[in-house]
DOKOL-121108 format. One record per residue (C-alpha): residue number from 1; residue in one letter; x, z negated, y. Coordinates in steps of 0.05 Angstrom, whole numbers, padded with zeros to 5 digits. Each point is the difference from the previous one (the first is absolute). Example, Ala and Ser with C-alpha at 12.3 -4.5 7.8 and 13.67 -1.06 7.14 Angstrom:
2
{atom 1 "A" {00246 -00156 -00090}},
{atom 2 "S" {00027 00013 00069}},
// end
This chain:
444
{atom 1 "X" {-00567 -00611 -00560}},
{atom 2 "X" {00004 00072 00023}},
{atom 3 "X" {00066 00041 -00005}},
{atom 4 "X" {00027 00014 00065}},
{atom 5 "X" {00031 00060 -00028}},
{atom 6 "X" {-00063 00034 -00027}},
{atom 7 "X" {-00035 -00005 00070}},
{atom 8 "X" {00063 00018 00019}},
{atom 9 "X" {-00009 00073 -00028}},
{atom 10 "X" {-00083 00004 00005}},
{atom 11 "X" {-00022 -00049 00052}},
{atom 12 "X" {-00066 00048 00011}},
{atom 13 "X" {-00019 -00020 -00080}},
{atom 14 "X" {00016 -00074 00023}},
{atom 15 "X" {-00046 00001 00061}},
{atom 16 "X" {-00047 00037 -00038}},
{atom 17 "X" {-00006 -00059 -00065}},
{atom 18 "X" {-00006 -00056 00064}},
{atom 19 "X" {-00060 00048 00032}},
{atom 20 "X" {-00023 -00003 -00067}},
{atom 21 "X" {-00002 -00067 -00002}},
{atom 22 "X" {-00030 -00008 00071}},
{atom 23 "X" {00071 -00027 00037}},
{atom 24 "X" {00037 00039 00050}},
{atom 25 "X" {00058 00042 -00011}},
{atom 26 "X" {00063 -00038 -00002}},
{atom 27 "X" {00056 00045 -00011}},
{atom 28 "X" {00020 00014 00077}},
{atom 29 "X" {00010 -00074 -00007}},
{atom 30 "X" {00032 -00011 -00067}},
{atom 31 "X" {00055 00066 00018}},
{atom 32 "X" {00015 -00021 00064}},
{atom 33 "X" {00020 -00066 -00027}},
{atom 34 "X" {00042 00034 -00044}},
{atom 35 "X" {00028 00040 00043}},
{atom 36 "X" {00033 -00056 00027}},
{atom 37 "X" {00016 -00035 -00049}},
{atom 38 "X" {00044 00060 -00032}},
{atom 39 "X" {00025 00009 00067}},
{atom 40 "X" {00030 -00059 00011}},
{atom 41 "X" {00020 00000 -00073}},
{atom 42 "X" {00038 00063 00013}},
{atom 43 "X" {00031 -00036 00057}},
{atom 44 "X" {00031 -00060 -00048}},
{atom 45 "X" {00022 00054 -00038}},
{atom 46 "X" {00037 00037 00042}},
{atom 47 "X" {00036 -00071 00027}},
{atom 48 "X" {00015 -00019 -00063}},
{atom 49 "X" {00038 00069 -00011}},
{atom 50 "X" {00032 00002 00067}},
{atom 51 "X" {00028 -00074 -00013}},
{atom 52 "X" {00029 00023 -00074}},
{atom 53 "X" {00037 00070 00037}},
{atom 54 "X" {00023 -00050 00051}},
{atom 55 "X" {00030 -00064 -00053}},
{atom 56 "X" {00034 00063 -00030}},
{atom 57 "X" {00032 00013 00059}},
{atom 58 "X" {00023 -00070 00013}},
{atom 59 "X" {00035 -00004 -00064}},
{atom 60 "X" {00040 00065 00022}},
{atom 61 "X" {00022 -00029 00064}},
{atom 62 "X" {00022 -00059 -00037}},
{atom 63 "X" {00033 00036 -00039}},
{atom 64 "X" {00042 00035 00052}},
{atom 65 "X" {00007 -00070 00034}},
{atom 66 "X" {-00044 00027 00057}},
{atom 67 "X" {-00052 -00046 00045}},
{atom 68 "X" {-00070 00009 -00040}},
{atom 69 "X" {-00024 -00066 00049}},
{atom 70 "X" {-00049 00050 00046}},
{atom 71 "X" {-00021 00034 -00071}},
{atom 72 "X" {-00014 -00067 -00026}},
{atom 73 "X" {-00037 -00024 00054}},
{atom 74 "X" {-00053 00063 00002}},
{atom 75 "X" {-00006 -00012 -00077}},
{atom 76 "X" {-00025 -00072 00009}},
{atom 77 "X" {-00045 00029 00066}},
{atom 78 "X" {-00027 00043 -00052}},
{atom 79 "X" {-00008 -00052 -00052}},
{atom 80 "X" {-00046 -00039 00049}},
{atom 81 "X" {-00036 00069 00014}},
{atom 82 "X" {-00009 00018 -00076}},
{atom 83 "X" {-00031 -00080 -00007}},
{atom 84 "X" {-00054 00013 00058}},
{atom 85 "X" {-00013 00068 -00031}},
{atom 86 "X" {-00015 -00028 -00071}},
{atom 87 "X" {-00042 -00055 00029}},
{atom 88 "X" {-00042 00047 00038}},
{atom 89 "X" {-00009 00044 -00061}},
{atom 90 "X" {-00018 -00052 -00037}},
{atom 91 "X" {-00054 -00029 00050}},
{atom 92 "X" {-00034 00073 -00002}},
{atom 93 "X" {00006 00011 -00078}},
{atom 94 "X" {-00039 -00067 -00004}},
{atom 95 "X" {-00047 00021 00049}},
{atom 96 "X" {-00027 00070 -00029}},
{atom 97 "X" {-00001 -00050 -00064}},
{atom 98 "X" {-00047 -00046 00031}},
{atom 99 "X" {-00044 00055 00026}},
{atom 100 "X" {-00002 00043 -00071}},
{atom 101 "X" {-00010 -00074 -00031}},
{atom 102 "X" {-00068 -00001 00041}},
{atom 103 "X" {-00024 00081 -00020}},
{atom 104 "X" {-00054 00011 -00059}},
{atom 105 "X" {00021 00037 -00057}},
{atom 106 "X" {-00023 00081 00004}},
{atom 107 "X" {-00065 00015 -00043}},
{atom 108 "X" {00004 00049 -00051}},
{atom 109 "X" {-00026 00068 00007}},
{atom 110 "X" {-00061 -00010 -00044}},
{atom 111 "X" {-00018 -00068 00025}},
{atom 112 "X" {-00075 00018 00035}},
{atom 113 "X" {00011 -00007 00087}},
{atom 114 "X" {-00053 -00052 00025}},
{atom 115 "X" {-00006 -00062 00048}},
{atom 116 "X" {-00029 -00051 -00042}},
{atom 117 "X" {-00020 -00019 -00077}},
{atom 118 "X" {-00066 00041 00015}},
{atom 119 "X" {00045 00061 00000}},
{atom 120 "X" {00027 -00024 -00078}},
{atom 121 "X" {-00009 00058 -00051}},
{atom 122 "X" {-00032 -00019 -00068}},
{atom 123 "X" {00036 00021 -00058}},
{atom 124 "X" {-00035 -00034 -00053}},
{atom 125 "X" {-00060 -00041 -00022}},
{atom 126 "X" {00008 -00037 -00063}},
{atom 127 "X" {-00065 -00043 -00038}},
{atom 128 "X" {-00067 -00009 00046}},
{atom 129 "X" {-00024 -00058 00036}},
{atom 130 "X" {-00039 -00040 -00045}},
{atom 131 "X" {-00089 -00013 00014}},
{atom 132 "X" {-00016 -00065 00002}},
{atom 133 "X" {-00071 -00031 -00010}},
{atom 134 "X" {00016 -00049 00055}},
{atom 135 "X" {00034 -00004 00066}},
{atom 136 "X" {00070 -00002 -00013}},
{atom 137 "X" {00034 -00051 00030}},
{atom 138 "X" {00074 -00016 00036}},
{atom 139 "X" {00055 -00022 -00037}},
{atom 140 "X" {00010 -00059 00043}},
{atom 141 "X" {-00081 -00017 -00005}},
{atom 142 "X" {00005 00005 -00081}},
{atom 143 "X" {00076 -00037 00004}},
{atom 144 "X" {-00038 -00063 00039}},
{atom 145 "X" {-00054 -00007 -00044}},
{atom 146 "X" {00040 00011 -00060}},
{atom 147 "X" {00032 -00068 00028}},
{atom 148 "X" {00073 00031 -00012}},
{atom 149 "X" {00022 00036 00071}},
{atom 150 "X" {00005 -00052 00057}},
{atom 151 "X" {00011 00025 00068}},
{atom 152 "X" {-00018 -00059 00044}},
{atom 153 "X" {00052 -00038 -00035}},
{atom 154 "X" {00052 00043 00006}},
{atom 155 "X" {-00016 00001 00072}},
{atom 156 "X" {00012 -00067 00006}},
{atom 157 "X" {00067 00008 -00021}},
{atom 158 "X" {00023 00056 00014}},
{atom 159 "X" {-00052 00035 00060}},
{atom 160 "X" {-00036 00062 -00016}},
{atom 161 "X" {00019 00062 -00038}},
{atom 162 "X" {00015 -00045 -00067}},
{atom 163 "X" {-00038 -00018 -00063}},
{atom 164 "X" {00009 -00052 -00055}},
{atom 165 "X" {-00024 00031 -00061}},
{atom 166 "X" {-00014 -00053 -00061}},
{atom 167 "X" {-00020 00007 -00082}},
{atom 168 "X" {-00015 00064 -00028}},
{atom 169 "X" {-00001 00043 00068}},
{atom 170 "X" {00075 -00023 00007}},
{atom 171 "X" {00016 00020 -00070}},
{atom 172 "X" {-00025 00053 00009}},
{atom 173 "X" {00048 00025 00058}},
{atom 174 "X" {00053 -00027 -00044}},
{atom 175 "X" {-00029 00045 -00058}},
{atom 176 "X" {-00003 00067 00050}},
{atom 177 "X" {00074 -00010 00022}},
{atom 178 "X" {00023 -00008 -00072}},
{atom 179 "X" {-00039 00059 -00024}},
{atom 180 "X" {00021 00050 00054}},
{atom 181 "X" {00076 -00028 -00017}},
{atom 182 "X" {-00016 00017 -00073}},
{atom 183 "X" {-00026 00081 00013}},
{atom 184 "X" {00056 00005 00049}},
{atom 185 "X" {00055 -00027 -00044}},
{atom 186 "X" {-00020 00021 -00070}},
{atom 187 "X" {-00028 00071 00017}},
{atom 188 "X" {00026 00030 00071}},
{atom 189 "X" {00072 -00026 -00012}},
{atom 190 "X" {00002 -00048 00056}},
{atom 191 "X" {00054 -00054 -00006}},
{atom 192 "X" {-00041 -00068 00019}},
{atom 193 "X" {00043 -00036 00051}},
{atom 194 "X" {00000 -00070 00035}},
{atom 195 "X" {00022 00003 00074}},
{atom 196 "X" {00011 -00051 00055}},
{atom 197 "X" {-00060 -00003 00046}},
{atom 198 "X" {00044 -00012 00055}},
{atom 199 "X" {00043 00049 00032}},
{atom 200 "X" {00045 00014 00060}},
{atom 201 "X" {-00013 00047 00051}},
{atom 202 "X" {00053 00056 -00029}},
{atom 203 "X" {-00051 00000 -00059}},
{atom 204 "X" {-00059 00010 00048}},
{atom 205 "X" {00040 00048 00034}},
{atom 206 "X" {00008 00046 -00062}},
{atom 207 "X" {-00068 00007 -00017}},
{atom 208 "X" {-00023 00012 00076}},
{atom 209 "X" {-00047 -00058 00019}},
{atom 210 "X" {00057 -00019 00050}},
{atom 211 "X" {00017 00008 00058}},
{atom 212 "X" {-00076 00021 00018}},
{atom 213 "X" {-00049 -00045 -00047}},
{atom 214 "X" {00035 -00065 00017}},
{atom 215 "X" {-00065 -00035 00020}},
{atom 216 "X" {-00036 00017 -00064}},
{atom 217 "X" {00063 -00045 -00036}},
{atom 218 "X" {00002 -00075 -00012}},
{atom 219 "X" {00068 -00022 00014}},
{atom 220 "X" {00029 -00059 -00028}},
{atom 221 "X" {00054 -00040 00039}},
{atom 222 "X" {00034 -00059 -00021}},
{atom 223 "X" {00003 -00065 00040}},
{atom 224 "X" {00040 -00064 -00012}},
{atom 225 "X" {-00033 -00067 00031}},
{atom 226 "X" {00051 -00057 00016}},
{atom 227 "X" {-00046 -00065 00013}},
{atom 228 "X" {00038 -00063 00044}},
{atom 229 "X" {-00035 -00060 00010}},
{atom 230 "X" {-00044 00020 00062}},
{atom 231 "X" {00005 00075 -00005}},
{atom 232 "X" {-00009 00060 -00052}},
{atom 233 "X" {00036 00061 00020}},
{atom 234 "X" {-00021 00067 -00035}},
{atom 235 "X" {00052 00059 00014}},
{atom 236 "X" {00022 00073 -00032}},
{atom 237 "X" {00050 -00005 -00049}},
{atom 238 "X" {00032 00054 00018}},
{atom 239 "X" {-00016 00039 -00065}},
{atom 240 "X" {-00029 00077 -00010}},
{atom 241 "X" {-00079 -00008 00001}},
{atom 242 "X" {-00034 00033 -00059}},
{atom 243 "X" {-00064 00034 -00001}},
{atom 244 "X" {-00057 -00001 -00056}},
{atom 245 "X" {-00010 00062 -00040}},
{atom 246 "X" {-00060 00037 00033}},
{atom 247 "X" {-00007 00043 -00070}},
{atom 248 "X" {00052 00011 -00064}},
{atom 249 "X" {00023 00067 00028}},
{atom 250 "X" {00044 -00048 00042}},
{atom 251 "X" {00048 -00031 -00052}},
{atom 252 "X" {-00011 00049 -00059}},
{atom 253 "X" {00024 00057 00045}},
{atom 254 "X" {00053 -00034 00028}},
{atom 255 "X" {00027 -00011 -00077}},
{atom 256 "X" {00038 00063 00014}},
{atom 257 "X" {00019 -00005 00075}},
{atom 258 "X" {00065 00010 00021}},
{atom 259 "X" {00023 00037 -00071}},
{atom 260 "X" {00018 00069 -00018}},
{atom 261 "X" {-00030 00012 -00069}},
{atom 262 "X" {00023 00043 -00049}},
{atom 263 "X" {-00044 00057 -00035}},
{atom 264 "X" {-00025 -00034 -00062}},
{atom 265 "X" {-00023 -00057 00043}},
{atom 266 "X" {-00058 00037 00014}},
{atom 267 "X" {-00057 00002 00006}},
{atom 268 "X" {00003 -00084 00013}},
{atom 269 "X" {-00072 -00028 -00008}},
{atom 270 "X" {-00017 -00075 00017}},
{atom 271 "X" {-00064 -00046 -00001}},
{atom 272 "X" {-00013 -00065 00021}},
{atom 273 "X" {-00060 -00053 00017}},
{atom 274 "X" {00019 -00035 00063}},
{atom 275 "X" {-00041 -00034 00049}},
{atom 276 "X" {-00006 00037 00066}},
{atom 277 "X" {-00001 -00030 00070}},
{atom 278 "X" {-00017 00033 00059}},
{atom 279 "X" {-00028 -00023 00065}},
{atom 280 "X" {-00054 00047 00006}},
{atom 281 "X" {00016 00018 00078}},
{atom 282 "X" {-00055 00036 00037}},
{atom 283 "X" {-00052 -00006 -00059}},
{atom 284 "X" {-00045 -00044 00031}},
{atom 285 "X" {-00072 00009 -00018}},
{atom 286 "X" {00018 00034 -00057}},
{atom 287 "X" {-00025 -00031 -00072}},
{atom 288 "X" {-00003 -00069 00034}},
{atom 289 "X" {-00030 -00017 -00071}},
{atom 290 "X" {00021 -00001 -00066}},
{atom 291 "X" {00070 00022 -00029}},
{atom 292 "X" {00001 00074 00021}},
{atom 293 "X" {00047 -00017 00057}},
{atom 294 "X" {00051 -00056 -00013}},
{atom 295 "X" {00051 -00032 00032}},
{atom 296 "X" {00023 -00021 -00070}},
{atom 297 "X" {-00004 00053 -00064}},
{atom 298 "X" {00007 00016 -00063}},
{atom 299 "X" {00031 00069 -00021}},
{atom 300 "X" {00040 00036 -00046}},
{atom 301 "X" {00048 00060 00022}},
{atom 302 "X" {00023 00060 -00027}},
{atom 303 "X" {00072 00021 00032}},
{atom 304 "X" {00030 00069 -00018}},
{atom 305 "X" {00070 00014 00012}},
{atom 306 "X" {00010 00075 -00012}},
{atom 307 "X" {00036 00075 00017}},
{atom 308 "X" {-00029 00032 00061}},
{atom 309 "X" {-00024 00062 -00047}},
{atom 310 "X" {-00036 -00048 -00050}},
{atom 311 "X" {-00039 -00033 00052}},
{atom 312 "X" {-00063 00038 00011}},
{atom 313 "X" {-00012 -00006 -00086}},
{atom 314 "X" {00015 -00075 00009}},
{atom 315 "X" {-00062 -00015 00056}},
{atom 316 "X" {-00043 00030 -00041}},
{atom 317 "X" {00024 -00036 -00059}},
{atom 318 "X" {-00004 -00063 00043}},
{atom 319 "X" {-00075 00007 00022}},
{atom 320 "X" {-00012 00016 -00068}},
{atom 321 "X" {00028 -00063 -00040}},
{atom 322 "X" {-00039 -00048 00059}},
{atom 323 "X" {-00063 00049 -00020}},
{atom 324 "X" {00005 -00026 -00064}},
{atom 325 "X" {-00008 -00067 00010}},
{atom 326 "X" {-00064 00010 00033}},
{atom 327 "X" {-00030 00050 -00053}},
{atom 328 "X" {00017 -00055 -00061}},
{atom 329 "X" {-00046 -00043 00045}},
{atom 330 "X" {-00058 00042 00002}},
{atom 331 "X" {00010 -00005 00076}},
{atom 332 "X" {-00020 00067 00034}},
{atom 333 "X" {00038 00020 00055}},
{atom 334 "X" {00019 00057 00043}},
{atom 335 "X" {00081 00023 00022}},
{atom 336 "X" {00010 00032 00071}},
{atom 337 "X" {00056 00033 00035}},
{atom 338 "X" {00006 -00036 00074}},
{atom 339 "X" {00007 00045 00056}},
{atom 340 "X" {00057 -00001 00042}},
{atom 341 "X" {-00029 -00047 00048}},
{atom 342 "X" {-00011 -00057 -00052}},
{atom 343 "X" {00054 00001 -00034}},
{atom 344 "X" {00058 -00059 -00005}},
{atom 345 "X" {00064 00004 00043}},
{atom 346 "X" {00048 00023 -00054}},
{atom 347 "X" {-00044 00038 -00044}},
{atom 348 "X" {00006 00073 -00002}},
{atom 349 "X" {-00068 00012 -00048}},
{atom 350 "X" {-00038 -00046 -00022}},
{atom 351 "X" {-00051 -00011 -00054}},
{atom 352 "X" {-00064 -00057 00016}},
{atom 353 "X" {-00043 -00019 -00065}},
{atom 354 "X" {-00058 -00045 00024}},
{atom 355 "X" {-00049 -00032 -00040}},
{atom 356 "X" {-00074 -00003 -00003}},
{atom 357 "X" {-00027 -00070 00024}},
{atom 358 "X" {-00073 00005 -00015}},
{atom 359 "X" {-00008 -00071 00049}},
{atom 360 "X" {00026 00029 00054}},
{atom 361 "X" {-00031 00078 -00015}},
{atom 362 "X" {00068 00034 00005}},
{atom 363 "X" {00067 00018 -00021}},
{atom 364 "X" {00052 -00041 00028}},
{atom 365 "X" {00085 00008 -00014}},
{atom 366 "X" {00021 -00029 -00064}},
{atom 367 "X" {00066 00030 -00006}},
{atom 368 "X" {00049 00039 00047}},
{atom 369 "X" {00054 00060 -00024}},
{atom 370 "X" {00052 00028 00044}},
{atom 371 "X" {00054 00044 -00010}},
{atom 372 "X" {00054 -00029 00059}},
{atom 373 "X" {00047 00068 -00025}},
{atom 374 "X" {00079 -00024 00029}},
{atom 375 "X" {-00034 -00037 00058}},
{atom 376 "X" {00007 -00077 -00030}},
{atom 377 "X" {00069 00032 -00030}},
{atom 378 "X" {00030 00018 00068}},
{atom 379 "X" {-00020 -00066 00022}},
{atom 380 "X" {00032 -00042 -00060}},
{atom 381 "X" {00057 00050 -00007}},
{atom 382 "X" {-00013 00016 -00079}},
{atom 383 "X" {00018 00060 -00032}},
{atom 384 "X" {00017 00030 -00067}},
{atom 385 "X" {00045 00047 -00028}},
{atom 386 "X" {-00022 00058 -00047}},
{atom 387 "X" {00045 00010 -00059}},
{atom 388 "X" {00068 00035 00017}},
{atom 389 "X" {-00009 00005 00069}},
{atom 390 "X" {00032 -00054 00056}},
{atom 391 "X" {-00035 00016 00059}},
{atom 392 "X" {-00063 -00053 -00007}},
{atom 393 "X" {-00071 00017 00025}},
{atom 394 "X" {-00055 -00053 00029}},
{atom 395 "X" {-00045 -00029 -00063}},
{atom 396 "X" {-00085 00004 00019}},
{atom 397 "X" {-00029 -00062 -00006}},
{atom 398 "X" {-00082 -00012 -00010}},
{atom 399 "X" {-00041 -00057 -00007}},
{atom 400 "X" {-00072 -00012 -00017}},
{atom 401 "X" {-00047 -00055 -00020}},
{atom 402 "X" {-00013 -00008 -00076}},
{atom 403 "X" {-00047 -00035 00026}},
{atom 404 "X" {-00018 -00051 00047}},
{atom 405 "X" {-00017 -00055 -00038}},
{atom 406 "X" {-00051 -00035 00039}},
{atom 407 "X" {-00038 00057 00024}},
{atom 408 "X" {-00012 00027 -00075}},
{atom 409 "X" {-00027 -00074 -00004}},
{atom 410 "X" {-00046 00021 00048}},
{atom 411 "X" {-00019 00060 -00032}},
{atom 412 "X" {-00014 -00035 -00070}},
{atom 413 "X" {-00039 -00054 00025}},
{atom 414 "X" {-00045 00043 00034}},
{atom 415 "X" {-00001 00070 -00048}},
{atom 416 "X" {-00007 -00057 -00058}},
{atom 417 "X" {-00056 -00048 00033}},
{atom 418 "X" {-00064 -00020 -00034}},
{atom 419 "X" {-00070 -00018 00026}},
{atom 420 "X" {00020 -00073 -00006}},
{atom 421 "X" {00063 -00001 00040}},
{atom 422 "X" {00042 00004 -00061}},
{atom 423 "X" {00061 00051 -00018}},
{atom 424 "X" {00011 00036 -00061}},
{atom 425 "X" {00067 00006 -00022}},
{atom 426 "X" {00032 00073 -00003}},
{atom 427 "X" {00012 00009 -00069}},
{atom 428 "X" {00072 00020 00016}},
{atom 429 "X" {00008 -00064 00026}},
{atom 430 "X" {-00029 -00047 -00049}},
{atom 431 "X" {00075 -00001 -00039}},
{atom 432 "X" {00018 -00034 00062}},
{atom 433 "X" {-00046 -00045 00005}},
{atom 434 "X" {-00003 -00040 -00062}},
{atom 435 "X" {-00053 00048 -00032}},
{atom 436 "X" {-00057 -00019 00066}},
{atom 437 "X" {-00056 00043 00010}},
{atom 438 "X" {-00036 -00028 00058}},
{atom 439 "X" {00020 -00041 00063}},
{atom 440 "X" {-00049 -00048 00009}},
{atom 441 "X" {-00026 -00056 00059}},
{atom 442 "X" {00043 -00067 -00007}},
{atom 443 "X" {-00052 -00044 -00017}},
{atom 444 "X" {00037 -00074 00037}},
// end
């Protein structure tokens, strides 16, 4: 959420983020709007002072035992006015809010101008992609004949976009998530956390995918069925829906919403494996196979809660603790910084770190890091106080992936194949997986 203030006193460096970004200038719009809406403020105002100089002046004329009736009865004409008047503001307060609730956050300055993730800037390359003596193959190729990664099946319950994942291959997800939770929790200070994977919409609302992502959400809405001897009736029960968490930044940044934080409270710093749902709206054709694009996920998050001058440090801090993960594995892997046009909504700069896939001959996103600055803040309402002072300030907020679970998955299984279809273990991992080396065919 932008403040209406700040584009208020430079709506030229407004319209100049949203060129940026490739939208058109909106803050003819957005001041016009409020315009009015302090207008007619003003106006509520000024009724509600005329009405307290006037009920003064009916208690003198009481007081003198004079007629205040005609006084009385412009008061209560006023009263109706002052009513309409607050009404009306409050119809054009909510709808600048619903507009602002639909704007992109601003890029930073530094964050590279470009239309799409061919205009991304490198700013690393960590570890090279590894020669093989064969044609490497797809994770989902090695996955099938390893016997342990079942597609068809999980069609057949659940349509496509889903995998069931069996034996050491599902350990082994199990094993990732565990050891990411470790680094995160044991070295980078992050406080592991276990959050509902249902929300409301306020939630949703904080973090930005709503009003505008809706149709990327699965929503949840309960039913009650009443069943009569020739009839079953299904209806609404009346009850707020709830929508499934389409990533961790969801609930773990909502931990603070609403709040006003005091100055040793920060910097707050939260992690969590969740599963992530998302409906995967206008992706079709895109990694039909295989578990690069799911409607159903494994990932675990990295939410920082911090003070606006301690959140440029933090990204970078951020990008660097999901790094890690990736380096422990041997995995190489590259970090970008996305260009104005492919960056999310409510991110302000972002850091991508994709991994090399040797089946598929590229790098592909592993994890995502954005610093949000007070966008998710102004949207939630939290804030924090610095010692001694008690005016309170907007918090930053950033998320990132530390990592996604099933993609690194990916990236083992196919930077750790063999000749014969089989999958070394990362020795990082091994701890985690009962002391295994090698993932081998089920033999039935």
């Amino acid at each position: 959420m932008h403040d209406i203030r700040a584009i208020r006193d430079n709506p030229e460096k407004f319209d100049a983020g949203l060129k940026r970004r490739g939208a058109e200038p909106m803050s003819g719009e957005l001041l016009a709007l409020d315009s009015a809406r302090r207008e007619i403020e003003t106006r509520a105002q000024e009724i509600q002072a005329s009405r307290n100089k006037a009920a003064k002046e009916i208690g003198n004329l009481k007081s003198r035992g004079e007629d205040a009736s005609a006084l009385m009865a412009e008061v209560a004409k006023s009263k109706e006015a002052q009513v309409a008047a607050e009404i009306e503001a409050k119809q054009k307060t909510e709808a600048l809010s619903a507009v602002l609730a639909t704007i992109p956050n601003i890029p930073d300055d530094d964050v590279p101008g470009g239309k799409s993730e061919d205009d991304n800037v490198e700013v690393r390359k960590v570890g090279s992609p590894k020669s093989f003596d064969f044609t490497a193959k797809e994770h989902f190729e090695l996955g099938e004949v390893l016997g342990q990664m079942d597609f068809e099946v999980a069609a057949k319950m659940s349509g496509a976009r889903f995998v069931v994942l069996t034996g050491a291959l599902a350990r082994m997800e199990r094993a990732l998530a565990g050891f990411m939770l470790d680094i995160h929790t044991t070295e980078f200070g992050y406080v592991e956390t276990n959050p509902p994977a249902l929300v409301k919409d306020g939630a949703l609302f904080g973090t930005g995918q709503l009003p505008k992502f809706e149709d990327d959400l699965y929503k949840a809405t309960s039913y009650e069925i009443k069943k009569d001897v020739n009839h079953v009736r299904i209806r609404n029960k009346g009850v707020e829906s709830l929508y499934l968490i389409p990533t961790g930044e969801v609930p773990l940044t909502n931990l603070v919403a609403g709040k006003i934080l005091a100055d040793g409270d920060l910097p707050k710093r939260n992690t969590a494996m969740t599963w992530c749902f998302r409906s995967e709206a206008g992706s079709a054709g895109k990694d039909t196979r295989g578990m690069i694009r799911q409607h159903q996920f494994t990932k675990v998050e990295l939410v920082s809660v911090v003070k606006p001058e301690d959140s440029n440090a933090e990204l970078e801090r951020m990008t660097w603790a999901a790094e890690e993960i990736l380096k422990r594995l041997g995995l190489p892997f590259r970090t970008v910084m996305l260009c104005t046009g492919d960056m999310g909504f409510g991110a302000a700069k972002t850091f991508d770190i994709e991994v090399w896939l040797p089946g598929q001959g590229e790098y592909r996103e592993i994890s995502s890091c954005s610093n949000t600055r007070d966008f998710q803040a102004r949207r939630m309402n939290t804030r924090f106080k610095r010692e001694g002072e008690k005016k309170s300030e907007f918090v930053h907020t950033l998320n990132g992936s530390g990592l996604a679970v099933g993609r690194t998955l990916v990236a083992v299984m196919e930077n750790y194949q063999n000749e014969d279809g089989s999958i070394t273990v990362p020795e990082a991992l091994r701890p985690y997986m009962g002391g295994l080396n090698t993932i081998e065919k089920v033999i039935s």
